[in-house]
ZAMARGU-4260 file (C-alpha; in steps of 0.2 Angstrom, whole numbers, plus 5000, padded with zeros to 4 digits):
<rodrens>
0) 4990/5020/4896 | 4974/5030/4892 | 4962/5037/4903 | 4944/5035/4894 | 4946/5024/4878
5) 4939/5005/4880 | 4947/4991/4878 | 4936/4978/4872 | 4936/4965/4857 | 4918/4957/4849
10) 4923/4940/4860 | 4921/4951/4875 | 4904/4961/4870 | 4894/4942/4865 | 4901/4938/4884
15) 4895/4954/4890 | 4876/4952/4879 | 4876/4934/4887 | 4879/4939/4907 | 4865/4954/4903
20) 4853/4942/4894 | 4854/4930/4909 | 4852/4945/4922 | 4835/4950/4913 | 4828/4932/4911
25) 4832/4927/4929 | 4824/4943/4935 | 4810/4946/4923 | 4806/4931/4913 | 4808/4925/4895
30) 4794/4937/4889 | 4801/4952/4894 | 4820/4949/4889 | 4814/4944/4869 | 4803/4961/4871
35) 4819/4971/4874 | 4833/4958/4865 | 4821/4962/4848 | 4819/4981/4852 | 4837/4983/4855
40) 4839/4974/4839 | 4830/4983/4829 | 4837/4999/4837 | 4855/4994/4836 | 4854/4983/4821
45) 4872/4974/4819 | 4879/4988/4828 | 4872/4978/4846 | 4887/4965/4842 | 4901/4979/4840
50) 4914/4981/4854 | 4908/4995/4864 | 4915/5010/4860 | 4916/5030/4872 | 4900/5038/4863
55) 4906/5055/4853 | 4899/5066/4863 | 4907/5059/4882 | 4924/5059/4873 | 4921/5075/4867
60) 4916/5084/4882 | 4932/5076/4891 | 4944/5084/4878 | 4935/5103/4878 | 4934/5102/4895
65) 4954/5098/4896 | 4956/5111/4881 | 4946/5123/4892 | 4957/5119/4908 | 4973/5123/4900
70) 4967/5140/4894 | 4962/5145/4912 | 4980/5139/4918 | 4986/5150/4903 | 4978/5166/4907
75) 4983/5162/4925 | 5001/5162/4921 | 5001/5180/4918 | 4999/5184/4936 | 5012/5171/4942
80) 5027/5182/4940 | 5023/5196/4950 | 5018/5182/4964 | 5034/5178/4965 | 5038/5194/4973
85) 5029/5190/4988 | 5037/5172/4992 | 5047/5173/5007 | 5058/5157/4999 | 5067/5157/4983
90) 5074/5142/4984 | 5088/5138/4969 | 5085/5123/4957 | 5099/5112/4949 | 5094/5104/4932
95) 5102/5091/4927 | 5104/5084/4911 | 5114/5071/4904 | 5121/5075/4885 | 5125/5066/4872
100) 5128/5069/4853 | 5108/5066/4852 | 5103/5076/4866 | 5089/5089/4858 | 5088/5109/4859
105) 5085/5114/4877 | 5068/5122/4870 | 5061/5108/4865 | 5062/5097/4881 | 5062/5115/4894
110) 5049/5128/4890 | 5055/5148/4898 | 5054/5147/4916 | 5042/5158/4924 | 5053/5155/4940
115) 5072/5157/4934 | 5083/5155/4948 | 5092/5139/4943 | 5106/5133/4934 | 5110/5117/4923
120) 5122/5102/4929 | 5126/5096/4912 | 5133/5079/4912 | 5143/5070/4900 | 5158/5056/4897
125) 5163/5069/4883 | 5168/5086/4886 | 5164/5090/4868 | 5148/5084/4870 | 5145/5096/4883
130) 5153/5110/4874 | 5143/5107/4859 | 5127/5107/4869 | 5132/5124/4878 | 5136/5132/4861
135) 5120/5125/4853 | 5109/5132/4868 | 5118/5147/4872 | 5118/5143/4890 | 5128/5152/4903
140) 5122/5149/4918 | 5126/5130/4921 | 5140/5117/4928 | 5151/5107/4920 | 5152/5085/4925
145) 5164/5076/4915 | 5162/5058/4922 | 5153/5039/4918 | 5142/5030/4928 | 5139/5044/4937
150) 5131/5044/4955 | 5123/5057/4965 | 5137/5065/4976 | 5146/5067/4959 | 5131/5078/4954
155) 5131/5088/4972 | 5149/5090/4970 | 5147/5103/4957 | 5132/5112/4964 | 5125/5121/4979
160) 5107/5122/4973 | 5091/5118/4985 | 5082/5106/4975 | 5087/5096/4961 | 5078/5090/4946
165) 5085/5077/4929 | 5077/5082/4914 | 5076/5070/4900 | 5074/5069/4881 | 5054/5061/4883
170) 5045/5075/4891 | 5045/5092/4890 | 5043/5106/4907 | 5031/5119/4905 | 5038/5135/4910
175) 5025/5137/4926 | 5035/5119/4931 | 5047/5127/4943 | 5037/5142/4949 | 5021/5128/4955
180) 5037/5119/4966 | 5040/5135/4972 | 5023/5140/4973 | 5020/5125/4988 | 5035/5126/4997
185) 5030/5145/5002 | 5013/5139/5008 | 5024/5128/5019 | 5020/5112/5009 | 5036/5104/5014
190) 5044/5090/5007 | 5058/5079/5000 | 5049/5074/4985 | 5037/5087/4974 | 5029/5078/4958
195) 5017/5086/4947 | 5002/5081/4936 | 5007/5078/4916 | 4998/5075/4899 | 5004/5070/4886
200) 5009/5077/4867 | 4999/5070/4852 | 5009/5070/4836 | 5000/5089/4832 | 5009/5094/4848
205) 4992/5095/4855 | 4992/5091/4875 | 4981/5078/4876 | 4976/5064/4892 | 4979/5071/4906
210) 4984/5061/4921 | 4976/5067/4935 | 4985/5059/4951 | 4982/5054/4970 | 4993/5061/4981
215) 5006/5051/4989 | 5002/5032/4988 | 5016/5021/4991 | 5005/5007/4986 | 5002/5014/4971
220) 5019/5016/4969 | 5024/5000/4969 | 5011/4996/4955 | 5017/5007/4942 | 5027/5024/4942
225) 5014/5035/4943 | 5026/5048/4950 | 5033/5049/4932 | 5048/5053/4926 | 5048/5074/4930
230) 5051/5076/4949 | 5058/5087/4964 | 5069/5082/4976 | 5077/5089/4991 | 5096/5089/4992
235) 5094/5085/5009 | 5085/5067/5004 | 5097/5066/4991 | 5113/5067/5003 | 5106/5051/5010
240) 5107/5042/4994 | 5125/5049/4989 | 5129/5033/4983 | 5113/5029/4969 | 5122/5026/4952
245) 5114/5036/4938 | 5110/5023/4924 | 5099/5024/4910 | 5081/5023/4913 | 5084/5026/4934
250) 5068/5038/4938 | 5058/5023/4944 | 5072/5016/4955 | 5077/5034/4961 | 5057/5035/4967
255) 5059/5020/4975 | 5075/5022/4985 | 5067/5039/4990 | 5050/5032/4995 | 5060/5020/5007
260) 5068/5032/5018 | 5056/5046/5018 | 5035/5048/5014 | 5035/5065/5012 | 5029/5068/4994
265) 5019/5084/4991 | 5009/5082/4972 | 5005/5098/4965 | 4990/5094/4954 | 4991/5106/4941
270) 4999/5094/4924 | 5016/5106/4925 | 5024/5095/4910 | 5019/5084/4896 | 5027/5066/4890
275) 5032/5065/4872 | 5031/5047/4870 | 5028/5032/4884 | 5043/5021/4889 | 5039/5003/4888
280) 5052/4995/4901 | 5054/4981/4910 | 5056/4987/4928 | 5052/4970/4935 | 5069/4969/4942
285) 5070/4987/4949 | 5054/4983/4959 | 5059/4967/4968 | 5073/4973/4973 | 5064/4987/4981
290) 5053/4975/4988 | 5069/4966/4997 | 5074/4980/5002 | 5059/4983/5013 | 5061/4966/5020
295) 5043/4961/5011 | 5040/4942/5011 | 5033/4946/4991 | 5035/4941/4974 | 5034/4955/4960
300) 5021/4950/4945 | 5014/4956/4928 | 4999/4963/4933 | 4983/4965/4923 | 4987/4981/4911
305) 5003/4983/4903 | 5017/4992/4914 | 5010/4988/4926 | 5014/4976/4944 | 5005/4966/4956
310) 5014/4963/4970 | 5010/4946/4978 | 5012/4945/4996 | 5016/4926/5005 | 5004/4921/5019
315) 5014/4910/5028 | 5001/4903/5040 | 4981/4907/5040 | 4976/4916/5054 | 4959/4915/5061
320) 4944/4925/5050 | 4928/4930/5058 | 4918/4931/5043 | 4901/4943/5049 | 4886/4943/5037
325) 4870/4952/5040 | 4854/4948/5032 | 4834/4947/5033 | 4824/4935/5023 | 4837/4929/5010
330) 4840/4912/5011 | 4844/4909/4991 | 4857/4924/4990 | 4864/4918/5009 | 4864/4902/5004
335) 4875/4905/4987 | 4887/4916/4998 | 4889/4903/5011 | 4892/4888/4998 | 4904/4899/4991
340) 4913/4900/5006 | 4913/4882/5010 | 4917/4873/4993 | 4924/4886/4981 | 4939/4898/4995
345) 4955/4890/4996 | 4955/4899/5015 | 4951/4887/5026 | 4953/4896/5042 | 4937/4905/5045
350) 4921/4906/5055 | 4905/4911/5050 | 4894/4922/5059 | 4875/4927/5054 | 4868/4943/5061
355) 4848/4942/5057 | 4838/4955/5057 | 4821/4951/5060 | 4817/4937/5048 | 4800/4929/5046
360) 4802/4917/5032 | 4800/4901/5038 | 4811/4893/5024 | 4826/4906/5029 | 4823/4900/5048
365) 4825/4884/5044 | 4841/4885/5033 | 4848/4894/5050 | 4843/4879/5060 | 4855/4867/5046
370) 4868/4876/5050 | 4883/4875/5060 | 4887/4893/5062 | 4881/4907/5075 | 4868/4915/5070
375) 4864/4931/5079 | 4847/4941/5079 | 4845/4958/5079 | 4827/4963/5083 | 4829/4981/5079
380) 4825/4992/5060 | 4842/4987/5050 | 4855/4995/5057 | 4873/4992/5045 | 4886/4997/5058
385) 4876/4990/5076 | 4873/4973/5066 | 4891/4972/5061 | 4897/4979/5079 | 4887/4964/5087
390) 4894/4951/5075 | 4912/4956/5081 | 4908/4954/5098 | 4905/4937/5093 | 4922/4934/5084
395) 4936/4923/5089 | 4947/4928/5071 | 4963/4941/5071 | 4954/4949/5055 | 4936/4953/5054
400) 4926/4951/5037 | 4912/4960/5035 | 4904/4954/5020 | 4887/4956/5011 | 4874/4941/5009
405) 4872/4945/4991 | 4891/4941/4987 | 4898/4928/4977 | 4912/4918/4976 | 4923/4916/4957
410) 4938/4911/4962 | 4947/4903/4975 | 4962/4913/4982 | 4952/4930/4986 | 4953/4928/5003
415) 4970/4921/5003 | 4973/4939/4994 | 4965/4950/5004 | 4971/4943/5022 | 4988/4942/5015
420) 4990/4962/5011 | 4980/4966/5026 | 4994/4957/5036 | 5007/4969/5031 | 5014/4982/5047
425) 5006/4997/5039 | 4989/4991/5033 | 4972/4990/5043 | 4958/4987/5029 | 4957/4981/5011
430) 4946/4978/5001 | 4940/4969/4984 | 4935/4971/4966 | 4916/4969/4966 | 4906/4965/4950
435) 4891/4966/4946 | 4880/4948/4937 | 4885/4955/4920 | 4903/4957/4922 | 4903/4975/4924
440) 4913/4983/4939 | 4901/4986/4955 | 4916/4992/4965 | 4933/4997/4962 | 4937/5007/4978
445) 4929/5024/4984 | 4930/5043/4983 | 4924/5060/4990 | 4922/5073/4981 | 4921/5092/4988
450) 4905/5089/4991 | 4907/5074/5003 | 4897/5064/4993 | 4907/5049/4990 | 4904/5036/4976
455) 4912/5019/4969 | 4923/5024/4954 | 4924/5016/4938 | 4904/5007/4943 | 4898/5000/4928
460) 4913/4999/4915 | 4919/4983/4908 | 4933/4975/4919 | 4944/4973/4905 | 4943/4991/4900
465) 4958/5004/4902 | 4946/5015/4912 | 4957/5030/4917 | 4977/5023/4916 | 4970/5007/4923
470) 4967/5011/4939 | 4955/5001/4943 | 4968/4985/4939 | 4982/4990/4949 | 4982/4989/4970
475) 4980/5004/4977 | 4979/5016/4990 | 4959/5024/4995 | 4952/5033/5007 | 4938/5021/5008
480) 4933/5002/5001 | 4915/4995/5002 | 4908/4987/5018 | 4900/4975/5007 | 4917/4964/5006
485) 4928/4977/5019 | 4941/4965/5028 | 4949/4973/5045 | 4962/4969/5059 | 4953/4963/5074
490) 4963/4975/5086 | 4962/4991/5072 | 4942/4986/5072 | 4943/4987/5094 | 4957/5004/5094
495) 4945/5013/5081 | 4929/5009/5091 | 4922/4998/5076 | 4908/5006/5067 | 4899/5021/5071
500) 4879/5017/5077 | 4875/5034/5070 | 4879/5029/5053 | 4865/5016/5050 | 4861/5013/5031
505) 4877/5024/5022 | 4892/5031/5027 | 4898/5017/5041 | 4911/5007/5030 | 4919/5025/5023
510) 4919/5032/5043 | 4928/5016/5048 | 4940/5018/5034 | 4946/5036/5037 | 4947/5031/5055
515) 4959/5020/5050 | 4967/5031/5040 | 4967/5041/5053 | 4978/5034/5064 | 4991/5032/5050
520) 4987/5014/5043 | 4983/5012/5024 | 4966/5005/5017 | 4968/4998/5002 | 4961/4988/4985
525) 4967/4977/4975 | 4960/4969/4959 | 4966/4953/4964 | 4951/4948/4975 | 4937/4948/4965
530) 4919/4941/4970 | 4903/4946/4961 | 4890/4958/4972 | 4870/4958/4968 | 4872/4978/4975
535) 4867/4977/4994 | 4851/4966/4992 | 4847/4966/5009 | 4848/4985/5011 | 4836/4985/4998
540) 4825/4975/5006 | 4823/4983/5022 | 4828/5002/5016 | 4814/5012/5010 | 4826/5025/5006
545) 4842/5026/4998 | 4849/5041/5001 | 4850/5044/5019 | 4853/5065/5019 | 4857/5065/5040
550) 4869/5053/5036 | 4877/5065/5023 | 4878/5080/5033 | 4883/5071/5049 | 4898/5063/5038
555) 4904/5076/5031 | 4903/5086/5048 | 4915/5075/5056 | 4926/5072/5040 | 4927/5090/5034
560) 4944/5089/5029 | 4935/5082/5013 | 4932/5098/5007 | 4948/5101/5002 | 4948/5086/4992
565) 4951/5068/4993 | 4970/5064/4993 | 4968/5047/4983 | 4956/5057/4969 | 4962/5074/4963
570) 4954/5092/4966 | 4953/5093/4945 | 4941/5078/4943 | 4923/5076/4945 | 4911/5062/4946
575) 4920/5044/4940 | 4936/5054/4934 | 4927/5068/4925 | 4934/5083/4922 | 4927/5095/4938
580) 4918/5111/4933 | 4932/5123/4928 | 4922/5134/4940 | 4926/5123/4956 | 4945/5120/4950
585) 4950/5139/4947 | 4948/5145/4963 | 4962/5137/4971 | 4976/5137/4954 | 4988/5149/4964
590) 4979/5151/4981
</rodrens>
């Protein structure tokens, strides 16, 4: 996976010129699209057909800025060790390694520990493999397993050590690996599970694509491994799981079985090792028998990028949809949306309910009166979260829809998708890939940054594109989704207090979601519901601003938590998966 490279062919680009070309002549004419189609021509020349490429410059500025980031973390290092004399908890490490006759030098897989209190497990069918190894390495300090098909109580047997980490011959531990575990567990960051941040090594031995991860998101997990395969874990979560076999290739199946019996995973986001090479593997099998074991009534699937999953969940029944849409003079874009709903969703269990604000075109009146729905009017300045909070009080569905008057329907089973995750125990909203007319993404889910100015990521790159490790493809964990397509449980909406009045232009759908976060549900996206989205029409319409600032503040008051981070983004990046202003990130390396 790659975290900035497109990943688009010359079919795609015509496809993309086309949507683009039929964008500018519906919204400015004939004229003015041959003006700019021969301008762009004679700027671009045959360069305008090319697959779209990361200009220099971008790609560039991401790779300095990484280059500049690691040499902070480096001068940083030489403070660590005398940090250690402060911790209160020196916990002792067990390194296991399994060895073989092909096993390589300790060095080149485990760089000098700034933290060295720990000792190797080396495990082996062959004692002279073992033997071998230990004369190669001149290594003292370690334990002896002679055994096959090893499993987890064999590895506790032989040592006494706190926390226990497998190495393996495809990455490599940089020596502040051990003293960053350490690091958390003496700010009380407690866990079963710590995992780091990585990169990975280019053939120069240059570290290079960083991946920059959320904190714990068990979603996430069960889309791809995004843990990797260099983790922490306590030897008390490993007691319960005494009987896992050690195979080949079990770091994924390990983090599962872990992520079944406990959540607490602490992510340090500092990239603490680098992969050598990426694994290609089919864990298909590993993952639905996961899923089994959860009792999930899901199938496991390919999903869009490679190595990656979708899980499908089953809907066995269709409960009821209250589908809320507010508008104002828009009977062509309404209209669309409503056909949409009617001709082209294989969910048939829905209703329909209009909340108007103040609409004064007689030919938008009149489409009201052919219709068989509700329509609601609300005679007040546009208000996103009282118009949506008076369509509920309206609904008769288990699951509220709140869904904007300029969205499309493309395919049929989105909303088949959406309820069907939404169903699941520990979920209370999800939401939907949004594009915009030209294919584009519109929105793949939302972040904050410090700042508390939250934004939808990847906006305006190519579906199909690798983005950053494809996130944007996979389902996942957010703190917020869109309210533009934002589907909710009916009784989460009612124990949340559905959407705050305050918030009337921005900030209402992100304030619902982390108050449903708050009270320990997941809001989640997946890729696998995919409308297109004008880009809130009707706010534009009735907004004169865009930018409300009282909102802002007023946000970020109550959600100051924010500041700290957002747990589904990561404190090192900036806007749309940036590298953040070395600045910003060095003031909290080893706070």
């Amino acid at each position: 996976m790659s975290q900035i490279n497109p990943d688009n062919s010359r079919a795609q680009k015509l496809k993309k010129l086309y949507q683009i070309s039929r964008e500018l002549i519906s919204e400015y004419g004939y004229r003015y699209f041959l003006r700019i189609a021969f301008e762009e021509l004679f700027t671009q020349k045959g360069k305008l057909f090319s697959p779209d490429t990361i200009p220099q410059d971008i790609e560039d500025e991401f790779i300095l800025d990484y280059d500049g980031l690691l040499e902070n973390y480096r001068l940083e290092k030489n403070s660590l060790q005398s940090k250690i004399q402060s911790f209160s908890t020196l916990p002792l490490f067990s390194l296991v390694l399994f060895v073989d006759g092909e096993t390589p030098l300790i060095k080149k897989i485990l760089k000098t520990q700034i933290y060295n209190n720990f000792e190797f497990v080396l495990v082996s069918s062959s004692k002279k493999h073992i033997d071998s190894f230990v004369s190669q390495n001149n290594i003292s300090n370690f334990q002896k397993l002679v055994i096959d098909s090893p499993k987890i109580h064999d590895i506790m047997s032989v040592s006494k050590a706190d926390y226990f980490t497998f190495l393996n011959n495809f990455s490599v531990l940089h020596s502040d690996f051990l003293f960053n575990i350490v690091n958390k567990i003496n700010q009380n960051f407690l866990g079963d599970v710590y995992y780091c941040d990585e990169d990975f090594i280019d053939k120069h031995g240059k570290r290079i694509n960083p991946f920059f991860k959320p904190d714990w998101s068990s979603y996430l997990l069960r889309s791809f491994n995004y843990i990797g395969n260099s983790f922490i874990i306590h030897k008390q979560l490993l007691d319960k799981l005494s009987n896992f076999i050690l195979d080949k290739n079990f770091h994924y199946n390990l983090i599962l079985h872990c992520a079944e019996i406990s959540n607490k995973f602490v992510h340090v986001s500092i990239p603490c090792y680098s992969s050598l090479k990426t694994h290609t593997i089919d864990q298909t099998k590993i993952l639905s028998q996961h899923i089994q074991r959860l009792g999930l009534n899901a199938k496991v699937e390919d999903g869009y990028a490679p190595n990656t999953f979708r899980v499908h969940y089953h809907l066995e029944n269709e409960p009821k949809v209250s589908i809320i849409i507010p508008t104002k003079n828009n009977k062509s874009l309404l209209k669309r949306c409503i056909d949409g709903l009617e001709n082209k969703t294989n969910y048939k269990n829905f209703e329909i309910i209009i909340v108007d604000n103040n609409t004064d075109h007689d030919e938008t009146l009149e489409y009201y009166n052919s219709l068989d729905y509700e329509v609601i009017s609300y005679n007040y300045a546009f208000n996103f979260s009282k118009m949506n909070n008076l369509g509920v009080t309206k609904a008769q569905g288990d699951y509220i829809l709140c869904l904007n008057d300029d969205t499309k329907v493309t395919e049929p089973s989105w909303l088949t998708e959406m309820v069907s995750i939404c169903e699941q125990d520990d979920v209370g909203i999800v939401g939907a890939k949004l594009l915009h007319p030209n294919g584009t993404i519109q929105h793949a889910g939302a972040v904050f940054l410090k700042s508390g100015s939250g934004f939808h990521v990847f906006e305006n790159i190519v579906e199909n594109e690798k983005g950053f490790f494809n996130l944007h493809n996979v389902i996942r964990d957010f703190s917020a989704v869109t309210g533009a397509c934002l589907l909710i449980k009916k009784s989460i909406f009612e124990k949340v207090g559905g959407y705050d009045d305050s918030f009337d232009l921005f900030y209402g759908d992100a304030d619902l979601c982390l108050k449903t976060l708050n009270i320990g549900l997941h809001v989640i996206y997946t890729p696998f519901a995919r409308l297109l989205h004008e880009g809130s029409a009707t706010i534009k319409k009735t907004s004169q601003t865009f930018f409300a600032i009282e909102n802002h503040f007023s946000f970020i008051s109550k959600w100051s938590y924010l500041k700290q981070g957002d747990p589904f983004y990561n404190r090192n990046l900036g806007w749309n998966y940036s590298i953040a202003k070395l600045e910003r990130q060095m003031d909290s390396i080893i706070s």
